[in-house]
N, C-alpha and C positions, 0 to 999 in steps of 0.2 A: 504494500500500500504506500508505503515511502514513496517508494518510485516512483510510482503513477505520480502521486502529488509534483515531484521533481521536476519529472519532465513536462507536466501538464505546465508549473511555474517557468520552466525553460521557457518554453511555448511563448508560453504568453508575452513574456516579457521579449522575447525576438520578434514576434508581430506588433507588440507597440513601439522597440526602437526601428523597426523597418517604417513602420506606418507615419510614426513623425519626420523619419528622416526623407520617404517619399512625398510627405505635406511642404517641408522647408522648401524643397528642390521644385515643386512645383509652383509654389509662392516666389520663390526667382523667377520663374519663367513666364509670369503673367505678365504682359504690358504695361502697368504702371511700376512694377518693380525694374521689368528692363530700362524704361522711362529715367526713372528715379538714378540708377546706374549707370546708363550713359553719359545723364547730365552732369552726377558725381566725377566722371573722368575725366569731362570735359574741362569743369572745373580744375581739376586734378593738374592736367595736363597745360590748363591755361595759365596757373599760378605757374608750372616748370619752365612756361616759355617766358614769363615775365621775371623770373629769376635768369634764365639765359642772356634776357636781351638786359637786365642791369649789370652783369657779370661782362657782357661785352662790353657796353659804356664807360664801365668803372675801368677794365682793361684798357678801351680807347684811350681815354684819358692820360692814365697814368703814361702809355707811352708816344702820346702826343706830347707830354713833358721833360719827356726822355730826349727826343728829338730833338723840341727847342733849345733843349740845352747843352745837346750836342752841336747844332748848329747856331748856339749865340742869339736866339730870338729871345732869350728870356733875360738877356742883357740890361741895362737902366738905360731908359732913355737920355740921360744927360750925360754918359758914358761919350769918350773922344770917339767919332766916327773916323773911319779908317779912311784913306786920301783915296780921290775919284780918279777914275781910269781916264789917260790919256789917249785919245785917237788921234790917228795920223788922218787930215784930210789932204786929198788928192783934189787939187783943183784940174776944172775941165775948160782948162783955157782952147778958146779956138781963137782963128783969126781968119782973116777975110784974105783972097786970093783970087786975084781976076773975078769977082763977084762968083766966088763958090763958096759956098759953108763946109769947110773942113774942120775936122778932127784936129786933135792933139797930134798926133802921131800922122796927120796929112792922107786920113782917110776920110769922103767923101761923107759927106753926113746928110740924111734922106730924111726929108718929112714923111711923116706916117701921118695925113691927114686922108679919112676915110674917103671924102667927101671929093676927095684930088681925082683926076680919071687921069688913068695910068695910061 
C-alpha cells in the first residue's frame, strides 16, 4: 500500500510540475507577452546603442585633443606666430614688337576670345 500511495504522489506531482511548466511557456507565446518582449529588447538594445554612440563621442573627443596638440592648435592665442612664407613672384613682362603681343621668352601670345572667328 506504501507504494501505490508513492507513486500515485510521484504522479501527481510530475503532472502538476509538467502542467505549470506547459502554462509559463505558453503565456510566453501569447501576443501581448511577445509584444511586451520585443519592446523590452528594443528598449534593451536602444539604451546599448546610446551607450555606443557616447562611448564614441567621448572617444572622438579625447583624440581630437590629442591631435591638437600634437599639431599646436591648442596653443595661446597670444603665443609668437611663427614668420610667413616667402614667395618668389615671376613677373610676366611682355613687350611690344612690330605691333605683336609676345611672350617673355618671344613666344607669340593669342587671345582666346570666344566670340573672335578664327
Amino acid at each position: 500500500m506504501f507504494r501505490r500511495t508513492f507513486w500515485f504522489t510521484a504522479g501527481a506531482a510530475a503532472g502538476v510540475w509538467a502542467t505549470t511548466k506547459v502554462n509559463r511557456k505558453l503565456k510566453k507565446l501569447t501576443p501581448e507577452s511577445l509584444a511586451a518582449q520585443a519592446a523590452n529588447k528594443a528598449i534593451e538594445a536602444g539604451h546599448k546603442l546610446k551607450d555606443f554612440a557616447l562611448d564614441v563621442r567621448d572617444n572622438m573627443v579625447e583624440r581630437e585633443a590629442e591631435l591638437g596638440e600634437a599639431l599646436g592648435l591648442n596653443a595661446h592665442p597670444d603665443a609668437a606666430l611663427p614668420a610667413g612664407r616667402r614667395f618668389a613672384v615671376i613677373e610676366n613682362t611682355t613687350h611690344d614688337s612690330d605691333n605683336k603681343k609676345t611672350q617673355y621668352l618671344g613666344t607669340p601670345r593669342h587671345s582666346y576670345n570666344r566670340n573672335e572667328d578664327h
